[in-house]
N, C-alpha and C positions, 0 to 999 in steps of 0.2 A: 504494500500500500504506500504509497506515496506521500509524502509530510510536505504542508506547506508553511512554506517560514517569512515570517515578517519580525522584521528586528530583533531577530535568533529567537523568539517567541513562536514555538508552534501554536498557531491555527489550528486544532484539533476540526475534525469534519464532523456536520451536523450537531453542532454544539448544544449542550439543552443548556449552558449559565446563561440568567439572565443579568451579567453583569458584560459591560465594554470596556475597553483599556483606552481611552484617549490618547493616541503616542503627541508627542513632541519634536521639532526639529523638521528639516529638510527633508523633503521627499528624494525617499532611496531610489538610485535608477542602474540602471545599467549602462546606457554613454548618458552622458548630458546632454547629446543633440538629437537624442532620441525622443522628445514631447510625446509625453500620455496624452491621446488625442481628449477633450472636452468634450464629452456628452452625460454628464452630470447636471440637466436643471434639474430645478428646485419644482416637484409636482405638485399641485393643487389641484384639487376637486373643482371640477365645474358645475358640479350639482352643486349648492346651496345646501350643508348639512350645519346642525348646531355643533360648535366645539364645546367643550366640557369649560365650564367658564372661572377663568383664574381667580374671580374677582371673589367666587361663591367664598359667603362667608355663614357665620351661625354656630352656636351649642353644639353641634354632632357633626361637625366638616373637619376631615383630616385631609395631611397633604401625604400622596402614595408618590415616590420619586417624582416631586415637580409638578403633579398636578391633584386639583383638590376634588374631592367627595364629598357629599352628604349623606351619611350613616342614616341620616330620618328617612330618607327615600327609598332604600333595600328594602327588596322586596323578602330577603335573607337576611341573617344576621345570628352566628353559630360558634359556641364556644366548647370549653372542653366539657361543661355542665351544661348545653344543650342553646336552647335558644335565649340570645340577650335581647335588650333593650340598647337603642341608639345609645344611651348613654352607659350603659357597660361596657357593648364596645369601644365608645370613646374612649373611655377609662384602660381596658385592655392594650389599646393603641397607641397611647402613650406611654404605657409598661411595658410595651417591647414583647408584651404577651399573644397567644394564640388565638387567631378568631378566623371565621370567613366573610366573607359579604358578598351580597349578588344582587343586581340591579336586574330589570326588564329589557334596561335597552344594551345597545355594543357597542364597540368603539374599534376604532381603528387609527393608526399616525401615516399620514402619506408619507409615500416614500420618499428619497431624495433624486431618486430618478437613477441612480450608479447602474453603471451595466455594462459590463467589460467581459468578452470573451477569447477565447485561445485562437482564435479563426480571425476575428477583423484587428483584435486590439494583441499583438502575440508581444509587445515591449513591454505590456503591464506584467505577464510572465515570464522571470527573470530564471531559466533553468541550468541546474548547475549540470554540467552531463559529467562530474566524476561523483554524483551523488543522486540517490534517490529526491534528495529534498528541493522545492521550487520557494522562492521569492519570491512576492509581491511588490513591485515598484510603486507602492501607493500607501498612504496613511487614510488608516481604518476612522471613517469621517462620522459626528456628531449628531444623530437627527436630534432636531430642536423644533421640529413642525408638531402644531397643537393638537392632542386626542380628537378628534373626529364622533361624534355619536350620533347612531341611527337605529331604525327599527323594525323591527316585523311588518312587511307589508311596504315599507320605502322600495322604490325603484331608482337605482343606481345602473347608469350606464345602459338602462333598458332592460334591465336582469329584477326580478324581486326579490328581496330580502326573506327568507324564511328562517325563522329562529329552529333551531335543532335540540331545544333545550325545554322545552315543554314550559314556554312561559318565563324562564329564568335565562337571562342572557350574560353580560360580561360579569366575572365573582373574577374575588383576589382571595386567599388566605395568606394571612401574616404571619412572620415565625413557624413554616412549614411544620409540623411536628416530628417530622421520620427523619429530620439529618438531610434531606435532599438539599435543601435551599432555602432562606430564611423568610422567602416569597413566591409564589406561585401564583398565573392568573391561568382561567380557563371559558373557553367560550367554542361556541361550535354553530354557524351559520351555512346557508345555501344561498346560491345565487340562482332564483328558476329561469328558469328560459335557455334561446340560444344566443352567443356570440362567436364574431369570427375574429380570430385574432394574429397578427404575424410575429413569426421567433424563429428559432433553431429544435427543433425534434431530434431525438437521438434513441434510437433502440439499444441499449445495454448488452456487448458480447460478454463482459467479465462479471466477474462478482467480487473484485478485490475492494470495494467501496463498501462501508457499514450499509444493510438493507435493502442494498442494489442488489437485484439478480438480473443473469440472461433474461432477455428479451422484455425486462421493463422500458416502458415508453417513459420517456422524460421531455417534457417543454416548457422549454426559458424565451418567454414572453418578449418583446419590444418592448419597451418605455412608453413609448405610445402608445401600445395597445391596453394597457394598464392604467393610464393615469389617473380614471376617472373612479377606477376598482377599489373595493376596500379592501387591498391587501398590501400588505410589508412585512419587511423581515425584524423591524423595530415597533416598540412597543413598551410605552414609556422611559421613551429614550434609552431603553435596552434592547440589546439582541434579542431574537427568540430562534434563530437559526443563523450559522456561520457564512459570511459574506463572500465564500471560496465553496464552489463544488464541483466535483466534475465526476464526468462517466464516461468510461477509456479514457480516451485520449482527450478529450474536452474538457477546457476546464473554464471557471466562469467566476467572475468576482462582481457580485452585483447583492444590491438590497431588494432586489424584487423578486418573490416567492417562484421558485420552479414549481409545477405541476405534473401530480404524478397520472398519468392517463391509462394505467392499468397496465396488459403486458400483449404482447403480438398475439401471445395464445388464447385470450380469454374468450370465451365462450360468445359475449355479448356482442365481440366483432366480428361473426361468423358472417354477417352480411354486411358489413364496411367493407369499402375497397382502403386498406390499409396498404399497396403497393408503392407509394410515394413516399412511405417508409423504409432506409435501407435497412436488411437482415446482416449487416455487416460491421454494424457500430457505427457507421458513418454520421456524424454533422450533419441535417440537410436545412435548409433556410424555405421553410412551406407559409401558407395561408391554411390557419387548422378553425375549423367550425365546432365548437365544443357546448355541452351541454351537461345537466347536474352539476354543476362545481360546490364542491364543500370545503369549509375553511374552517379546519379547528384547531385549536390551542389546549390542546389537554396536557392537564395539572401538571404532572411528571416528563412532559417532552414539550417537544419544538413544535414552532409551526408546520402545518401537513395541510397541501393546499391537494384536493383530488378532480380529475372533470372527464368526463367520458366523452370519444372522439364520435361527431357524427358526419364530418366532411372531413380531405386533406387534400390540399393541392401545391 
């Protein structure tokens, strides 16, 4: 398996910490007149969605890294002696002690647009060929773009929102209890309908990647086909999946969620013309028409973005 190294700091792949390391200093490159091409804006939604508002103030509002809640509005509210009161929690919250909380609606932080792969951009990967290990010529960059909140029944990019949650949508629990992490968020939504979107498809020959197998479909979206989506790789100004992934020989450094599109073999594509897919591992740069997409965040891992193919060209 292959290590990827930024500032002698392995990038472990598919990371579930929700913590980032802000580096410092000069961007590492490999010549200096080698310019990391700029395709980095800064995405906003073009829908009109309420951002979670900094200003919220009041008796049960706590701040969760940088941005603020009100505990009066959960629809949840769960400690180790069962259900609290806003103000237990509060109280909990301030002691650094264990609770959950879960709201109705979701949230999401637009991405920053990053999106760098082994094919167009190959000077962002700096490979050392007397070692398994690859460099990153780029510093692992900051989102500072506001939570985003939306709801069951919103239509986003022409897709509908469907909560997967039976009524309960984004929850945190503080001070994890099992030792995993001292915070956990979890949420799990559907986009109904169809979109078409353009990126790079890749069918998986190896399995040397954690939970890659042969002939899983992978696709890494455009920046513009995404911008208006509620999905990202940050979330509360943390990670929830590592900004380095790749399958074979592809590798990708972006904040925008790959999608997992099931595998060449599955059953449900017995009447898709999935031909326009190589069976080789190859890269291909398609037009993919997709439909079901689910986006969850569960407790103990990363985000897991899924959608089933119903065109490719």
């Amino acid at each position: 398996m292959r290590k990827i190294i930024k500032n002698s700091i392995i990038v472990s792949l598919l990371a579930m910490s929700l913590s980032l390391a802000a580096c410092s200093g000069e961007d590492d490159r490999a010549n200096d007149n080698n310019a990391i091409p700029d395709n980095t804006p800064v995405t906003t939604p073009s829908v009109i969605l309420e951002t979670i508002d900094d200003e919220l103030s009041g008796d049960f509002v706590v701040d969760v890294r940088g941005t603020k809640f009100n505990l009066a509005d959960a629809v949840s509210l769960i400690g180790d002696e069962g259900e609290l009161t806003p103000e237990q929690a509060v109280q909990k919250h301030n002691n650094d002690e264990y609770y959950s909380a879960q709201w109705d609606f979701m949230l999401y932080q637009p991405s920053l647009g990053i999106n760098y792969n082994s094919l167009d951009n190959p000077e962002v990967f700096i490979d050392d060929p007397n070692t398994v290990n690859i460099e990153i010529a780029l510093e692992p960059p900051v989102n500072t773009n506001p939570m985003v909140k939306f709801n069951d029944g919103d239509v986003l990019n022409g897709l509908t929102v469907k909560n997967l949650n039976d009524g309960y949508g984004f929850g945190y629990t503080y001070h994890f209890p099992d030792g995993f992490s001292d915070f956990s968020v979890s949420m799990g939504y559907e986009l109904v309908g169809e979109t078409t979107m353009s990126g790079y498809v890749i069918a998986a020959m190896s399995d040397d990647v954690v939970y890659v197998y042969p002939g899983d479909i992978y696709f890494f979206p455009d920046t513009e086909s995404v911008k208006d989506f509620p999905l990202s790789k940050t979330f509360l100004g943390n990670m929830r999946d590592d900004y380095v992934f790749w399958v074979d020989d592809f590798l990708t450094y972006t904040d925008i969620p790959l999608f997992h599109l099931g595998a060449l073999t599955d059953e449900e594509y017995r009447d898709v013309d999935l031909r326009a897919i190589p069976d080789d591992g190859t890269p291909i740069r398609v037009e993919v028409t997709l439909t079901d997409i689910k986006v969850g965040y569960p407790a103990k891992g990363g985000l897991r973005v899924t959608a089933r193919i119903v065109g490719i060209k």
